[in-house]
C-alpha positions as CSV (number, residue, x, y, z in Angstrom):
1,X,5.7,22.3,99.4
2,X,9.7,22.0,98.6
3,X,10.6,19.0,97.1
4,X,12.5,16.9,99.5
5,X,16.3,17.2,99.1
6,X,15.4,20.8,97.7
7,X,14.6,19.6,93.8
8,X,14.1,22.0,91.0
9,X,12.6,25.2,92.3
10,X,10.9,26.2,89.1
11,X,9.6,22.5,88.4
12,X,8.0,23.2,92.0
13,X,6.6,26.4,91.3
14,X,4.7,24.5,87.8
15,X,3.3,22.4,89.8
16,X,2.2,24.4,92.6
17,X,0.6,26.1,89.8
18,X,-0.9,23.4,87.8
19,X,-2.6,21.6,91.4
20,X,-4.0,24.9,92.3
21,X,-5.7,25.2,88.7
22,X,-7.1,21.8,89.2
23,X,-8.5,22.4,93.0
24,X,-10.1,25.5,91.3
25,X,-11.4,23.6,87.9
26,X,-12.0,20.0,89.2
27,X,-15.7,19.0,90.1
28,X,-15.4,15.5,90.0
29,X,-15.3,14.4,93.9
30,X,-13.3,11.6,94.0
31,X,-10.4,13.1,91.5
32,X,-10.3,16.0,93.6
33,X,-10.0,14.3,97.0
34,X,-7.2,12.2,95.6
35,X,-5.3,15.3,94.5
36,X,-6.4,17.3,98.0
37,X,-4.7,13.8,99.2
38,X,-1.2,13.8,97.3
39,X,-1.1,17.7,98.8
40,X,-1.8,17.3,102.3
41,X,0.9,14.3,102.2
42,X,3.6,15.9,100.5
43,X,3.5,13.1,98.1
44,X,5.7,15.2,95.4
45,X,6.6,12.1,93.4
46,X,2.8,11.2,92.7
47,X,1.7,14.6,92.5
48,X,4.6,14.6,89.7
49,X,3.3,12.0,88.1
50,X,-0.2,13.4,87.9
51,X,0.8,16.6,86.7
52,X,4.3,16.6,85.0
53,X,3.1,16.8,81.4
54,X,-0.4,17.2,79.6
55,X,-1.7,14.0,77.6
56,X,-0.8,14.8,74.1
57,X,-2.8,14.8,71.5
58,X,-1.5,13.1,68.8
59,X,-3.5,11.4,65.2
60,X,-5.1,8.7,67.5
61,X,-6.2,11.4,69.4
62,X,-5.5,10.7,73.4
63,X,-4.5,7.3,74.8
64,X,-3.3,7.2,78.8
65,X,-4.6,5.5,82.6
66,X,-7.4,7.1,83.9
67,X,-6.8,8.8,87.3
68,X,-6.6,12.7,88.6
69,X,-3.8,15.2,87.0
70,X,-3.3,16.7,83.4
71,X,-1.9,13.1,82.7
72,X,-4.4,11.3,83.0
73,X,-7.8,10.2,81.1
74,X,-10.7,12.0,83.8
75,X,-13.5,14.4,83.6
76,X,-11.6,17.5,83.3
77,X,-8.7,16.5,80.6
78,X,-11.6,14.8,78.7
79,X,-14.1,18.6,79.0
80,X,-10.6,20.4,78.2
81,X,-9.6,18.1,75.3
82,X,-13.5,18.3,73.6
83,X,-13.8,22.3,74.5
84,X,-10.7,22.7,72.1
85,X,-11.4,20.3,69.5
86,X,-14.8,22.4,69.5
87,X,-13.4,25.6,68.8
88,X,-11.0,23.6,66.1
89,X,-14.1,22.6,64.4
90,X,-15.6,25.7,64.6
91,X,-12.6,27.4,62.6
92,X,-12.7,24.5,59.8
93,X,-15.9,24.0,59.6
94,X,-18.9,27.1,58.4
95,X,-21.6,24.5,58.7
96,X,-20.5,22.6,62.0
97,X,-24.1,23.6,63.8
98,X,-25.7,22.2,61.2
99,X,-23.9,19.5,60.6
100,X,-23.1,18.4,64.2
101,X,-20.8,15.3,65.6
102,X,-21.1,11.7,66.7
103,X,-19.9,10.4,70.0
104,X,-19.4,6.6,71.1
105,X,-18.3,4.7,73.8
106,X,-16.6,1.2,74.8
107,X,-17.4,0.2,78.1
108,X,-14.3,0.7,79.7
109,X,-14.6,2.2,83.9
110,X,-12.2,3.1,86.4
111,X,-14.3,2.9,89.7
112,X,-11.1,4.6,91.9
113,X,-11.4,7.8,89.6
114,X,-15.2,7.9,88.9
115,X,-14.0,7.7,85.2
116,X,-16.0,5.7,82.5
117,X,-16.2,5.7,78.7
118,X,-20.1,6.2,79.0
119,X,-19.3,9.2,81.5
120,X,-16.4,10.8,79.3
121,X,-18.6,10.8,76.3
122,X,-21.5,12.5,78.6
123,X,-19.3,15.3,79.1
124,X,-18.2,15.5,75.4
125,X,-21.4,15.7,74.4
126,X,-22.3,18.7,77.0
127,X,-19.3,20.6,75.6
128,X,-20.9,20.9,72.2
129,X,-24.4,21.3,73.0
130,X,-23.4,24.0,75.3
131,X,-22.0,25.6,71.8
132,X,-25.3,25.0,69.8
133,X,-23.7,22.0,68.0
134,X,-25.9,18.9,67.2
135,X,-25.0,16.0,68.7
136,X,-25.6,12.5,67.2
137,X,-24.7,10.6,71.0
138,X,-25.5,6.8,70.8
139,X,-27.2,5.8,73.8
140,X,-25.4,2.4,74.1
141,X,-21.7,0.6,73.9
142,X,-20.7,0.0,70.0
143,X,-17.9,-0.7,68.0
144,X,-15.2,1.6,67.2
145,X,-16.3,1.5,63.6
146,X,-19.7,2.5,64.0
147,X,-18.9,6.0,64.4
148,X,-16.2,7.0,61.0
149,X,-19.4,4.7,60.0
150,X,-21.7,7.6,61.2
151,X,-19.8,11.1,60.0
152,X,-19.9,9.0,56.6
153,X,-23.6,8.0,56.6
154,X,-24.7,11.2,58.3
155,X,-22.1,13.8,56.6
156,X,-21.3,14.9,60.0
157,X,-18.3,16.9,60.5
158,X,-16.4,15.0,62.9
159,X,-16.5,11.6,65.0
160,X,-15.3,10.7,68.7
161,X,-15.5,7.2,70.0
162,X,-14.2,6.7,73.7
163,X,-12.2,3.3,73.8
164,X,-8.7,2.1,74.7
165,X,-9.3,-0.4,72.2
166,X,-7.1,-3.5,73.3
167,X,-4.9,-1.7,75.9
168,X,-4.7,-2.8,79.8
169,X,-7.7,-2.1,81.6
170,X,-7.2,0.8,83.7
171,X,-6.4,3.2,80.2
172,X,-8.9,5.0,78.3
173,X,-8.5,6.8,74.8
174,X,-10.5,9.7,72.7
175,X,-10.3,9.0,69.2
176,X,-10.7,11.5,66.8
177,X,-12.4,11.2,63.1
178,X,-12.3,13.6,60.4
179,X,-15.6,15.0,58.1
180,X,-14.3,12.1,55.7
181,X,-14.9,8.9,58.0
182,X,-11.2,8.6,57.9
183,X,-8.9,9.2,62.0
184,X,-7.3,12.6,61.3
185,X,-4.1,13.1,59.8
186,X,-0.9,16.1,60.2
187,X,-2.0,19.1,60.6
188,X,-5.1,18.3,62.6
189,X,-3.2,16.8,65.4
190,X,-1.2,20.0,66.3
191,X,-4.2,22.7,65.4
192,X,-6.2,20.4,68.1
193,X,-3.4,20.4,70.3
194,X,-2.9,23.9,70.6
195,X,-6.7,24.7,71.1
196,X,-6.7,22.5,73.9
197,X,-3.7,24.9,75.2
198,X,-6.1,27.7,74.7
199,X,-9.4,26.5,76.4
200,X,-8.4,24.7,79.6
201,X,-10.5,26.5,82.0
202,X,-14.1,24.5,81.8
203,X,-16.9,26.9,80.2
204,X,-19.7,27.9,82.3
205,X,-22.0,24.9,81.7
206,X,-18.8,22.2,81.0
207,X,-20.1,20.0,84.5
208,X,-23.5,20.3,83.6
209,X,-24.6,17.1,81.8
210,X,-28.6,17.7,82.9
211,X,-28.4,19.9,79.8
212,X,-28.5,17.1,77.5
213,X,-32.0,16.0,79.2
214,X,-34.5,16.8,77.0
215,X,-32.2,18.9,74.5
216,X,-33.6,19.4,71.1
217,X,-29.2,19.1,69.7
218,X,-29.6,15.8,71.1
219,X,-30.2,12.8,68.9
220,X,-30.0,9.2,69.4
221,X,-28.4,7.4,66.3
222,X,-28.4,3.8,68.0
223,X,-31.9,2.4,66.0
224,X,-31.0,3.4,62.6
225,X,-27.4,3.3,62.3
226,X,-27.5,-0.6,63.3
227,X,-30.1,-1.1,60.7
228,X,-28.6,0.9,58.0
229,X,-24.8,-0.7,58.8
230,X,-25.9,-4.2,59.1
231,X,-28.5,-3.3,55.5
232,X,-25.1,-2.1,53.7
233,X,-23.2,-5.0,55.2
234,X,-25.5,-7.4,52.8
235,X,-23.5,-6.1,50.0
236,X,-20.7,-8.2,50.5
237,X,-23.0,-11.8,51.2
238,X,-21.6,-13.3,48.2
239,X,-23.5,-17.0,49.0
240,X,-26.2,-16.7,50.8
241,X,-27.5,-20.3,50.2
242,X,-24.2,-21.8,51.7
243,X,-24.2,-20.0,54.7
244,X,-28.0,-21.5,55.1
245,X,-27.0,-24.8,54.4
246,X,-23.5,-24.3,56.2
247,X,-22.1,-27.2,58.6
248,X,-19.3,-25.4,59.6
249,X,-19.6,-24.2,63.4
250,X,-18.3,-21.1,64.8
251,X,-16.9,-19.6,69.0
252,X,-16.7,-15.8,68.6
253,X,-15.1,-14.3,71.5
254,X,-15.6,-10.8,72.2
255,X,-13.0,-10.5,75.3
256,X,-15.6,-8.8,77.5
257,X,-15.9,-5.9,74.9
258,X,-18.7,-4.4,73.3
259,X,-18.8,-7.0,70.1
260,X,-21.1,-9.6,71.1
261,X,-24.3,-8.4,70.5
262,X,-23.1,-6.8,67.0
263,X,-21.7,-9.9,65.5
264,X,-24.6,-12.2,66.1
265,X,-26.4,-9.5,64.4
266,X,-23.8,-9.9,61.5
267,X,-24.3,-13.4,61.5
268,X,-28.0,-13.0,61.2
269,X,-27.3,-10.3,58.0
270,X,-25.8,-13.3,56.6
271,X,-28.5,-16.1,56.8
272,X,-26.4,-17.8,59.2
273,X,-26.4,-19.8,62.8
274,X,-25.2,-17.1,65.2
275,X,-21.5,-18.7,66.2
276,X,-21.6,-19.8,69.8
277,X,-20.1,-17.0,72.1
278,X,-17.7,-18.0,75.0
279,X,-20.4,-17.4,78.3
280,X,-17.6,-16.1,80.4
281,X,-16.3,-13.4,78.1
282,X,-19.2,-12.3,76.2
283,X,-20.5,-9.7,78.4
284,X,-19.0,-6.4,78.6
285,X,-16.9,-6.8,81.9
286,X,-14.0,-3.3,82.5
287,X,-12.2,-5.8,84.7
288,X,-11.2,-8.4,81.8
289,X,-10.9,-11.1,84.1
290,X,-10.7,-14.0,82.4
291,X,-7.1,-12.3,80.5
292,X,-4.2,-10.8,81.2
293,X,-4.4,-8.8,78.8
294,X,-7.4,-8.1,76.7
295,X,-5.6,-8.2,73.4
296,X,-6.7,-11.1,70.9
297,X,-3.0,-10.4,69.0
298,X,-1.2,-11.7,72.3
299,X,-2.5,-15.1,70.1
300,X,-3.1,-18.3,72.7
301,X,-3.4,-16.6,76.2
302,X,-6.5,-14.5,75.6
303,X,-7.9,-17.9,73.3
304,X,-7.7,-20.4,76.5
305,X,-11.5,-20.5,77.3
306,X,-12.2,-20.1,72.9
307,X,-10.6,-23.3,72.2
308,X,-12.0,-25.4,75.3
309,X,-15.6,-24.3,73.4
310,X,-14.5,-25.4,70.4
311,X,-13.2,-28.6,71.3
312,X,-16.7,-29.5,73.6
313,X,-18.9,-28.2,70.9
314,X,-16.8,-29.7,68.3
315,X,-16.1,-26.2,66.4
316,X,-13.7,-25.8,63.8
317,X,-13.1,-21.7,63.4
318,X,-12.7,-19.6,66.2
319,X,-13.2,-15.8,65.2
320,X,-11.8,-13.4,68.0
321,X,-12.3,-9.4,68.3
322,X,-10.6,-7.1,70.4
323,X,-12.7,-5.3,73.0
324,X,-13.7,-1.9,70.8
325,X,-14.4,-5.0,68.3
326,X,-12.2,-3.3,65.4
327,X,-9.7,-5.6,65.1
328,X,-10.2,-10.1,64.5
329,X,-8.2,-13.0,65.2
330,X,-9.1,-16.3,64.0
331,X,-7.7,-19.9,64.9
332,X,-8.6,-23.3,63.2
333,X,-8.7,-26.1,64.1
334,X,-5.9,-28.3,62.2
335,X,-6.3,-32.0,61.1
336,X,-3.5,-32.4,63.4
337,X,-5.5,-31.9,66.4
338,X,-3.7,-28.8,67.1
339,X,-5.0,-24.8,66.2
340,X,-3.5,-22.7,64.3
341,X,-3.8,-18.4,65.3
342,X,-3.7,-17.0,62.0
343,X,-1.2,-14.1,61.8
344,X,-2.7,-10.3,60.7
345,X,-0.8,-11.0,57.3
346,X,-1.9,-14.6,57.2
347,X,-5.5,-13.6,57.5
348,X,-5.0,-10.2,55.3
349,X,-3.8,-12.9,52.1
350,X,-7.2,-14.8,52.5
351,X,-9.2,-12.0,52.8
352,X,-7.9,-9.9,49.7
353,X,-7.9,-13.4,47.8
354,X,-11.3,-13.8,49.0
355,X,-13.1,-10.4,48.2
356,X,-10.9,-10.5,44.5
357,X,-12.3,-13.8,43.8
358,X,-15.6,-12.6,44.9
359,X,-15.6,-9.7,42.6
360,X,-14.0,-10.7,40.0
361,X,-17.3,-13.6,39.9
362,X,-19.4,-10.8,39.6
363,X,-17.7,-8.5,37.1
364,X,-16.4,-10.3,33.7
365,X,-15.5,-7.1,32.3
366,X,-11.3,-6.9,32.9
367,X,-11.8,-3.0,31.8
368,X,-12.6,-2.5,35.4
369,X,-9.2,-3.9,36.5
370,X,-7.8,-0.8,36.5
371,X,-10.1,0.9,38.6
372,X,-9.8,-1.2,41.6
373,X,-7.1,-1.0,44.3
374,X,-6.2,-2.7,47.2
375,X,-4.1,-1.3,50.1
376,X,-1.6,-2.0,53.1
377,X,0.9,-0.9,55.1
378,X,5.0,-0.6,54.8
379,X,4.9,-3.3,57.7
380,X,2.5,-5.3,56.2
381,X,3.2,-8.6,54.4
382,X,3.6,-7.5,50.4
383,X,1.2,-10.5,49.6
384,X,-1.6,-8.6,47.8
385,X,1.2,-6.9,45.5
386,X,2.2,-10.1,44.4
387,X,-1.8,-11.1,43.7
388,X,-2.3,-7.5,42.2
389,X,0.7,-7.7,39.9
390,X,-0.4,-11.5,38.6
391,X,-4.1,-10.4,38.1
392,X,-3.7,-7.1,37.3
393,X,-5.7,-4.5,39.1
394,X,-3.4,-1.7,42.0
395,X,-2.2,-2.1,45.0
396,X,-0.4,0.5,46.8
397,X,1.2,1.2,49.8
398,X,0.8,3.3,52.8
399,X,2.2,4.4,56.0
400,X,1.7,2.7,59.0
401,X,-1.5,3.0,60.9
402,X,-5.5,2.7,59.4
403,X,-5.5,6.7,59.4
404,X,-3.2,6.8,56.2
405,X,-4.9,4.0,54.8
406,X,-8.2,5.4,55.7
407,X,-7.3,8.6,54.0
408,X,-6.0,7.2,51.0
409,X,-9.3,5.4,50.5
410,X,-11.0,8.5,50.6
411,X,-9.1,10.2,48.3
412,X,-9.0,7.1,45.9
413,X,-13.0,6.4,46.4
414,X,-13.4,10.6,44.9
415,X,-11.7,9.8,42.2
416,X,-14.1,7.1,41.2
417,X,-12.0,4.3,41.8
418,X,-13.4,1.0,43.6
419,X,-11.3,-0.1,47.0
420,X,-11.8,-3.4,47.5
421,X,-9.8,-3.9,50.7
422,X,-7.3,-2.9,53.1
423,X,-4.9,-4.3,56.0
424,X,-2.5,-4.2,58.2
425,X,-0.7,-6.9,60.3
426,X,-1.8,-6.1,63.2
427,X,-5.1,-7.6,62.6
428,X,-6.9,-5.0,61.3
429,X,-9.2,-5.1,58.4
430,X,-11.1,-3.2,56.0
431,X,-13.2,-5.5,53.9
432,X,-16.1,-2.9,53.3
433,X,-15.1,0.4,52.4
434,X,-18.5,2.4,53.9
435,X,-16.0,2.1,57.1
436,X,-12.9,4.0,55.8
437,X,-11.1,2.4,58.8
438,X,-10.7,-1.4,60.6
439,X,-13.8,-3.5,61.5
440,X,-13.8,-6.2,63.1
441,X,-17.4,-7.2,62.5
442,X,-17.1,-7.6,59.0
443,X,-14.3,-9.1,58.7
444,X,-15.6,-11.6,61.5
445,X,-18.8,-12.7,59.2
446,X,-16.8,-12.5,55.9
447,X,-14.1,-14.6,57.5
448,X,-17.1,-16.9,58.1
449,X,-18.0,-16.5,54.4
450,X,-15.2,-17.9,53.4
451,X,-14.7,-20.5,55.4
452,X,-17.7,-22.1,55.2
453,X,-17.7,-22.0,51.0
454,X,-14.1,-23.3,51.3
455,X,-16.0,-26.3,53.2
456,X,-18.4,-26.9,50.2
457,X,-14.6,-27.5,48.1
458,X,-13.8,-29.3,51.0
459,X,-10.5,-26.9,51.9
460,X,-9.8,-25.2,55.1
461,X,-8.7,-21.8,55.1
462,X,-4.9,-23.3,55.7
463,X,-4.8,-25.1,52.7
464,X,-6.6,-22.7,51.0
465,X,-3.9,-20.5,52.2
466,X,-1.5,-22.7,50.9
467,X,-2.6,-22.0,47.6
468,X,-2.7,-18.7,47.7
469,X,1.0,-19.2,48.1
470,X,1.6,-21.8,45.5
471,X,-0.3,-19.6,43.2
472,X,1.4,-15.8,44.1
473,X,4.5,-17.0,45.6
474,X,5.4,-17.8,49.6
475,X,5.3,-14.9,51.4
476,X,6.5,-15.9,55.4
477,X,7.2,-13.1,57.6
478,X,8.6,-12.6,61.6
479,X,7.7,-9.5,63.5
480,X,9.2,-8.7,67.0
481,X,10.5,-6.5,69.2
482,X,13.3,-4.9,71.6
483,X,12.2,-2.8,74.6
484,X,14.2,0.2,75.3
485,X,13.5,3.1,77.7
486,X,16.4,5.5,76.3
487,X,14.9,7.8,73.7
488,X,18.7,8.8,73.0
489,X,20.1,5.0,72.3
490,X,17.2,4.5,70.3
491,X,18.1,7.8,68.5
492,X,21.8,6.5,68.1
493,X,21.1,2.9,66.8
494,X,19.0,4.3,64.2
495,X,21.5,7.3,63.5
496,X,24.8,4.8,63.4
497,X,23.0,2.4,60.6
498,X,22.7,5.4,58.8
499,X,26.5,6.3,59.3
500,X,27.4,2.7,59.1
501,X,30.9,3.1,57.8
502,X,31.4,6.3,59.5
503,X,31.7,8.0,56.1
504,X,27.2,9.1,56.3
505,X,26.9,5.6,54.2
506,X,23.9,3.0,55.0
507,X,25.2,-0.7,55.1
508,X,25.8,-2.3,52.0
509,X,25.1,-5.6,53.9
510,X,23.9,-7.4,56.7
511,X,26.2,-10.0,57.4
512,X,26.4,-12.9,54.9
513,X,23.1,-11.0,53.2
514,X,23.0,-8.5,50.6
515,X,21.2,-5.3,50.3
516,X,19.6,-3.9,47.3
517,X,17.3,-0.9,48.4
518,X,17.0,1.4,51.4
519,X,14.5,3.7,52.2
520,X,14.4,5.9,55.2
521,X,11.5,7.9,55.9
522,X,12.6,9.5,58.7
523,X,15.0,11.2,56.4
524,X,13.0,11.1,53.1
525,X,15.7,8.8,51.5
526,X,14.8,6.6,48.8
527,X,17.6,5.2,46.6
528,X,15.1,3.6,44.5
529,X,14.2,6.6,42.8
530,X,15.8,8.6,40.7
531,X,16.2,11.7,42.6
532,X,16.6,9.5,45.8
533,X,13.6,10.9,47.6
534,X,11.0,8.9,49.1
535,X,7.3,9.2,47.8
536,X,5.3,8.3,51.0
537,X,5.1,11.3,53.7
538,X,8.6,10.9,55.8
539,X,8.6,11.9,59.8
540,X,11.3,13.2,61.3
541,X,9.5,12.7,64.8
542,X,9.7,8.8,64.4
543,X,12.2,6.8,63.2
544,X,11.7,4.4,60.2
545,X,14.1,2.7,58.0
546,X,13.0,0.0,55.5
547,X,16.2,-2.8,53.9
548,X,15.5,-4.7,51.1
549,X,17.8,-7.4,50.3
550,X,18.9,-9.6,47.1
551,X,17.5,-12.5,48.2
552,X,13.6,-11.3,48.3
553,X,13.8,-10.8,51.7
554,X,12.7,-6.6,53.4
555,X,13.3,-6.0,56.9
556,X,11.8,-3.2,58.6
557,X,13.1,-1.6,62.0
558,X,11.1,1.5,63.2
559,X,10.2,3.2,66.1
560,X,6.6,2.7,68.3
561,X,4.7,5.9,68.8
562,X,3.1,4.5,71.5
563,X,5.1,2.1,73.5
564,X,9.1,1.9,74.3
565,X,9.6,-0.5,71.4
566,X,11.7,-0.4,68.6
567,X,9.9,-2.7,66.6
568,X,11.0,-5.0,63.2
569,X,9.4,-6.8,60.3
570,X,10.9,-9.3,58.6
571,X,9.2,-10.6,55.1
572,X,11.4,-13.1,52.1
573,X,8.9,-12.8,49.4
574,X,9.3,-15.7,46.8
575,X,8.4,-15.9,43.3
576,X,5.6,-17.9,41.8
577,X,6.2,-21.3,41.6
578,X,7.9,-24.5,43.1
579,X,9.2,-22.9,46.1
580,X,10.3,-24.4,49.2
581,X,8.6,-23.1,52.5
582,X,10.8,-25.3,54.7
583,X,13.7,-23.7,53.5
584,X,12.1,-20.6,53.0
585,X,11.9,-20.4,56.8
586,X,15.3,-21.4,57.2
587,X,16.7,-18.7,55.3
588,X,13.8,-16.1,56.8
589,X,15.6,-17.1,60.5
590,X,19.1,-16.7,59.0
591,X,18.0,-13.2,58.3
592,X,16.4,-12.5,61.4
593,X,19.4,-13.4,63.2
594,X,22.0,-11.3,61.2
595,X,19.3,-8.2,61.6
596,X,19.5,-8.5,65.5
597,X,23.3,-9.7,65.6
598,X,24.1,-6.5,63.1
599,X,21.5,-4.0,62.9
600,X,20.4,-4.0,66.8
601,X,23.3,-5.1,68.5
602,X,21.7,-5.7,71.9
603,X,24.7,-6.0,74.1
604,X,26.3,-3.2,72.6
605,X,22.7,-0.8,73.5
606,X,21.6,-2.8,76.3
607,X,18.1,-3.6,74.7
608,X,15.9,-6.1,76.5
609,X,14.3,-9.0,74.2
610,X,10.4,-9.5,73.8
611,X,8.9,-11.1,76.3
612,X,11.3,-11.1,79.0
């Protein structure tokens, strides 16, 4: 079929030849009528759509719509995808058949394209067992953490979990863990890739999930990994006889993901009430109907039904997860009548306050200072630096994402030092480190910890917050965006701050502000160290600069790998001491301004403004 108005002849001819591979490869009926469809109409433009470019597989593994075509999340990309990350495995690893992998699931479906998390992970499994390779498949929805939980607990060699986490609800993702609980890192991502390239056509028993009926490579992990996580979970009940004895209420929300079930179990690990869970949205649901979009960082919009809970059952806290139940938002309720959404830094201060108070109550011995670390990422607020600096044990930062923080821990954890906890703004948490990766369980019963001990001092977590800032310094932040949909503008924004006099120079300021430090890790530029090259791994596939300025303040601007966002954060970081948050702000939206006026110029690239 010629495109209309005679288009690209060899664009044609690729796609002739990628539709004929699927007709030939494709088993799944209603994927393959669609396509027969899109043929027999001449529908070019969908049919492009479907088939321009494969998914690709990047560190989180593969994130896209579900739907027919090489673009799209369905039986056959998911059986090509796990046939080469099979034979990927099979180079790294000797032992892979008697190690084997764990697969889990969200409970995400796309009735129009037969797809579904619990189907996709079916056919995962098949691809391995057809190899001889033990698979540890839970038989249920779980969280995302439960499986880099699992590869740890079980020393398997590698971990998938089918979720699209928070995303709209017709995507679907395969996420990829490593043999050391932690989302793979560079190279993986390109040796995976390029299997993939090399095992498209489905092995003889790939369609075949009867094969798992009754197979002896087939185990169940469900029963004893939610005994043994919720058994290790203990470890971190720091006051059991509060909780008992608590007043304080609790909604918990899952948004129609899979959490519901696993934090009342939490709860009960604890020795406390089970929070009350909002009836409309705590049943798995792939729809989300109750929210446009099923993303508790979106802040009020997904909370609408949460607070009306709260306010009838007279609840103060309001602890939120995200539908794979990795990530938590939490509101209070203020004396003011009104709630307050904590931000992912907000929450990140009173949680590494929390678990260093916590411990430090349990060791006396200030030798063991220098063994512990905490971690976050470049975009993160620097508030635990500022704690770690005043009471003396590491912190130290990462790239952004919980894969490099993840990693690190790992690496940190073999060396015999202790990792007390990790974060990143976007509401993720690691408060346990037998999950080298976010959880939104835990952090949903410690959050509860703390806030009901708080109540036995008679301060809510915002005033306790308060004086974590009076104590360390304010630390007030701003985080937004700009959507753009020209790779090439981005590319020349970024590349004109770093030729801002037109003499290769980076600014020297940003309009009445002054900078003091720039580090680009696109390039590997650091001018804060002596050879002027940056520690932390640079990538010159995304584009990342990082301003520091005289006045405390560090601005961010980089590039999203997922949507078409260029993205900043904004942090003034004030010392200890009598310091002024009202005017703190005032200066924090001074900078803001002159970053967007001077740095982003939207006229002058056409950007469109958040939320518009």
């Amino acid at each position: 079929t010629g495109a209309p108005g005679g288009g690209d002849a060899g664009m044609d001819s690729r796609l002739d030849q990628e539709t004929a591979q699927w007709l030939r490869w494709d088993k799944n009926p209603l994927t393959l009528a669609s396509v027969k469809q899109l043929i027999a109409a001449g529908n070019t433009e969908e049919l492009q759509k479907c088939f321009s470019a494969r998914m690709e597989f990047g560190t989180a593994g593969l994130r896209a719509a579900m739907g027919a075509g090489i673009s799209h999340m369905n039986d056959l990309t998911i059986i090509q995808t796990t046939q080469g990350f099979c034979r990927y495995l099979e180079k790294q690893f000797s032992d892979l058949k008697q190690r084997g992998v764990v697969i889990s699931f969200d409970a995400r479906a796309h009735p129009a394209s037969g797809g579904s998390s619990r189907r996709f992970a079916r056919l995962a499994a098949t691809t391995f067992i057809s190899q001889g390779i033990p698979v540890y498949l839970f038989s249920d929805i779980t969280p995302t953490p439960f499986v880099p939980y699992t590869v740890s607990h079980l020393k398997l060699c590698a971990g998938i979990m089918i979720t699209a986490s928070h995303n709209p609800k017709q995507d679907n993702g395969y996420k990829v863990y490593w043999d050391n609980g932690a989302q793979i890192i560079s190279p993986h991502d390109k040796g995976i890739s390029q299997a993939i390239e090399e095992n498209l056509e489905p092995w003889p028993q790939a369609w075949d999930d009867s094969i798992l009926n009754g197979s002896l490579l087939l185990h169940d992990p469900s029963a004893s990994i939610n005994k043994d996580y919720f058994e290790d979970l203990k470890k971190y009940c720091f006051h059991r006889a509060v909780n008992k004895e608590t007043k304080v209420k609790f909604v918990h929300t899952s948004v129609h993901g899979v959490g519901h079930s696993f934090v009342q179990s939490a709860f009960k690990a604890f020795d406390f009430v089970p929070p009350e869970a909002v009836p409309e949205q705590k049943d798995p649901d792939p729809e989300f109907p109750t929210v446009k979009y099923p993303n508790p960082e979106e802040g009020k919009g997904v909370l609408t039904l949460s607070f009306a809970l709260a306010d009838k059952i007279k609840a103060k806290i309001i602890l939120a997860n995200d539908p794979d139940a990795d990530r938590l938002a939490v509101a209070e309720k203020q004396d003011s009548g009104k709630w307050k959404v904590f931000s992912g830094n907000e929450l990140g201060a009173l949680l590494g306050w929390w678990l260093f108070t916590s411990w430090k109550e349990k060791n006396q011995d200030h030798s063991a200072l220098q063994n512990l670390y905490m971690l976050s990422s470049t975009v993160s607020s620097k508030i635990l630096r500022a704690i770690a600096l005043k009471e003396g044990f590491h912190f130290e930062e990462t790239l952004t994402g919980f894969k490099w923080m993840g990693n690190r821990a790992k690496q940190l954890i073999d060396q015999g030092k202790n990792v007390l906890f990790a974060f990143e703004e976007a509401i993720g948490y690691m408060c346990c480190p037998f999950v080298l990766d976010k959880d939104g369980v835990s952090a949903a019963v410690i959050t509860a910890e703390l806030a009901s001990f708080l109540a036995t001092k008679n301060l809510s977590l915002s005033q306790q917050l308060k004086a974590i800032y009076v104590e360390y310094g304010y630390h007030i932040t701003r985080a937004s965006y700009f959507i753009c949909h020209d790779q090439e503008t981005i590319k020349q924004l970024f590349e004109n701050l770093r030729n801002y006099d037109g003499k290769s120079n980076y600014p020297k300021t940003c309009g009445r502000f002054e900078i003091s430090h720039i580090r680009d890790l696109t390039t590997g530029y650091d001018d804060n160290e002596p050879d002027k090259k940056a520690i932390l791994p640079t990538s010159k596939s995304s584009q990342m600069i990082t301003f520091s300025f005289a006045n405390g303040g560090v601005a961010t601007m980089r590039t999203s790998g997922t949507e078409p966002k260029i993205k900043y954060y904004l942090e003034l970081c004030a010392p200890p001491g009598n310091s002024d948050p009202e005017q703190l702000k005032k200066e924090l939206d001074e900078l803001v301004s002159a970053v967007e006026e001077h740095f982003f110029q939207p006229q002058k690239y056409n950007l469109q403004p958040k939320g518009e």
